[in-house]
C-alpha positions in Angstrom: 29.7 -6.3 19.1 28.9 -8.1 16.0 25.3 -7.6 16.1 26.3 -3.7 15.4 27.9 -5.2 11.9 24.1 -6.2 11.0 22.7 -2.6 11.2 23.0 -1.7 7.6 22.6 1.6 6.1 19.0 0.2 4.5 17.7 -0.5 8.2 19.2 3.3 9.0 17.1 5.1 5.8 13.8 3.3 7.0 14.7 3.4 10.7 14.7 7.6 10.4 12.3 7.6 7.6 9.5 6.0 10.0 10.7 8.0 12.7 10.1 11.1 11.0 6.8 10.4 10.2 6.1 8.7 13.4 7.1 11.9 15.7 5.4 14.2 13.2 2.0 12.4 13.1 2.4 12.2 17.1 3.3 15.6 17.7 0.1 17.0 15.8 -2.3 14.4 17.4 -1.2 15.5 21.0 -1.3 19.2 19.6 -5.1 18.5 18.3 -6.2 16.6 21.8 -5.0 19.7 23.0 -2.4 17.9 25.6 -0.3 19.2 28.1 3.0 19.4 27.6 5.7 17.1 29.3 7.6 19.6 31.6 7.2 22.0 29.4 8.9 19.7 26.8 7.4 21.0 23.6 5.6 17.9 21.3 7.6 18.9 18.7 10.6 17.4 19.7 9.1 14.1 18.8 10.7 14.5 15.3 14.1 14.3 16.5 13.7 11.6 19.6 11.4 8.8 17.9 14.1 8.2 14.8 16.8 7.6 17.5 14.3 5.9 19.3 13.4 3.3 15.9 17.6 3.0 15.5 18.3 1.9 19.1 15.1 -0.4 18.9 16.6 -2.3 15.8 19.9 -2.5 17.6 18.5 -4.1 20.5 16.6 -6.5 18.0 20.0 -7.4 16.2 21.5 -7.5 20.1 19.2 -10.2 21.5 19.2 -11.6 18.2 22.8 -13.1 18.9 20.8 -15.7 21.0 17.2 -16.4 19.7 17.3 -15.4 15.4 13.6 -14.2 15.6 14.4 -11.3 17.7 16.3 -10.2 14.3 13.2 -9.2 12.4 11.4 -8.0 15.5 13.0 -4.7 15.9 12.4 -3.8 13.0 8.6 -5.3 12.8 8.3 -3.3 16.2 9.7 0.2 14.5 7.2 -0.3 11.8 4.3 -1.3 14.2 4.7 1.9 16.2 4.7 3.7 12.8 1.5 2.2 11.2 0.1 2.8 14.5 0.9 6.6 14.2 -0.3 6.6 10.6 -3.4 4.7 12.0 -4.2 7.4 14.7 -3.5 10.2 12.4 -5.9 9.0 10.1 -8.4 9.0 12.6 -7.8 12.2 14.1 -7.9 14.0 10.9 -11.3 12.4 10.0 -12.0 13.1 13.7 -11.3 17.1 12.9 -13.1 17.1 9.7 -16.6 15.2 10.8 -16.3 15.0 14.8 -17.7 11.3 14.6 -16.7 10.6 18.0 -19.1 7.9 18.6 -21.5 5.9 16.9 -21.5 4.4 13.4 -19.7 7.7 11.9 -17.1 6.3 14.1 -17.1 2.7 12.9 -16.8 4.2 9.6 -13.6 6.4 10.6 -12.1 3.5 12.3 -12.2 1.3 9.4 -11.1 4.0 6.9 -8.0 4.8 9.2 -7.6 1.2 10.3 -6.9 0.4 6.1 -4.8 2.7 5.6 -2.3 1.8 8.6 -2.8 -1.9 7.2 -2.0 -0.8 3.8 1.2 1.1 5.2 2.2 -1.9 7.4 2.3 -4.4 4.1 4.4 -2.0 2.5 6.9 -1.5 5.5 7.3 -4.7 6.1 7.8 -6.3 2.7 10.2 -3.7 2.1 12.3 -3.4 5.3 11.2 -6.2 7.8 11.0 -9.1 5.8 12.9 -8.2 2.7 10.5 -8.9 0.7 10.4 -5.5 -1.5 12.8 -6.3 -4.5 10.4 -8.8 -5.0 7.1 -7.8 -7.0 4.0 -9.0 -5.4 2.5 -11.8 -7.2 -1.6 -12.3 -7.2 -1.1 -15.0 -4.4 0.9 -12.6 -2.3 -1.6 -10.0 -3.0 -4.9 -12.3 -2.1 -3.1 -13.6 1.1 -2.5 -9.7 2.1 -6.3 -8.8 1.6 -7.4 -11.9 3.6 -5.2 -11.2 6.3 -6.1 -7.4 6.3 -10.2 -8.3 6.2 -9.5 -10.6 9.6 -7.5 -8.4 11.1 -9.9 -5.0 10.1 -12.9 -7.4 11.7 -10.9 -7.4 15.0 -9.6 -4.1 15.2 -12.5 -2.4 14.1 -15.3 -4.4 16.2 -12.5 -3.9 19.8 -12.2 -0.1 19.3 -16.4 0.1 18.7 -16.9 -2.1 21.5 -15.0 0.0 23.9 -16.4 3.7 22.1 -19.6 2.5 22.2 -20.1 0.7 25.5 -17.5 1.1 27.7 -18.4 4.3 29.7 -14.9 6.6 29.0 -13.3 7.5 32.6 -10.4 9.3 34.1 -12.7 12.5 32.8 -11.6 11.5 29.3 -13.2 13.8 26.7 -15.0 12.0 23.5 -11.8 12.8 21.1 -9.6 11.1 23.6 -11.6 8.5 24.8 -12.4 7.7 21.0 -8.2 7.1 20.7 -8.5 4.8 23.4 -10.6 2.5 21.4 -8.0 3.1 18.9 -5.5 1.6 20.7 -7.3 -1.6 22.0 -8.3 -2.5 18.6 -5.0 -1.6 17.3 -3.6 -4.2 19.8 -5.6 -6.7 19.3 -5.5 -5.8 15.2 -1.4 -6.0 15.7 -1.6 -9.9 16.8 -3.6 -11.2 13.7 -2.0 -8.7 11.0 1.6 -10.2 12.7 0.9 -13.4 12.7 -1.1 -13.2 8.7 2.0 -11.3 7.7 5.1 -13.7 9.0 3.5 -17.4 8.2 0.9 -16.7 5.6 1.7 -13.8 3.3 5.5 -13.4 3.8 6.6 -17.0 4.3 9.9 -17.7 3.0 
């Protein structure tokens, strides 16, 4: 079990940490889309399962990273993917409660403006935890690389989630608030793969 020997107490502080906020910003979201409860499992328990969820996800990362090394940095990119994701969808929700911009440009708008932040929170997550990066102060290269990276990926993420709010028909009776989280999450997806790949080989590259 030496891969339990590479859990530090750093990866445990930013493995709750993200957890917390994670399961907090989840548990309102499904309280504001007004979402049944699991077995009468109340949402709010989110706060205590998704941290032990983040610390056994960055054990299996240092587990399977015994045989390929890359698998080291992955649980921990995963944690904080899951995390910006949360932050990402919280953003949007909020804005969605303030100026119900379900649809339409209002929701290009919101999408973008939560889509930032959650790219914002991902550079500093990673730099400081994933890649190790945070005792290191960001230079005007490292800063320029971010932005470009962040610009490609907002592109992407932004024009996925309009594409599907706008004209994909919602199904499954899916409400405008919940169908407007769907496009959420495809962009977010399809955000994820550019923002990964910007972050490990152009704007973290060791």
């Amino acid at each position: 079990m030496n891969f339990f020997k590479k859990f530090t107490k750093r990866d445990l502080g930013f493995a709750v940490l993200t957890g917390l906020i994670t399961g907090a910003i989840a548990w309102r979201i499904f309280e504001f889309l007004k979402t049944p409860e699991f077995h009468n499992v109340p949402w709010s328990l989110l706060i205590v399962l998704v941290p032990v969820l983040w610390i056994l996800g960055v054990l299996l990362g240092y587990f399977l990273g015994q045989w390929l090394e890359f698998f080291n940095q992955f649980g921990k990119f995963a944690a904080i993917g899951f995390t910006n994701f949360a932050i990402t969808a919280g953003t949007l929700n909020f804005l969605l409660s303030l100026t119900s911009y379900s649809s339409g440009f209002g929701y290009f708008i919101i999408s973008a403006i939560s889509f930032t932040v959650g790219v914002i929170s991902s550079y500093v997550w990673n730099k400081s935890w994933a890649f190790r990066s945070g005792n290191i102060p960001p230079s005007f290269a490292e800063f320029f690389k971010f932005v470009t990276v962040m610009l490609v990926a907002l592109g992407v993420n932004v024009a996925v989630s309009s594409f599907v709010v706008n004209y994909i028909h919602p199904f499954a009776g899916m409400n405008p608030n919940t169908w407007a989280n769907m496009g959420t999450v495809a962009g977010a997806a399809c955000g994820l793969i550019f923002s990964f790949t910007g972050f490990k080989i152009v704007v973290f590259k060791q």
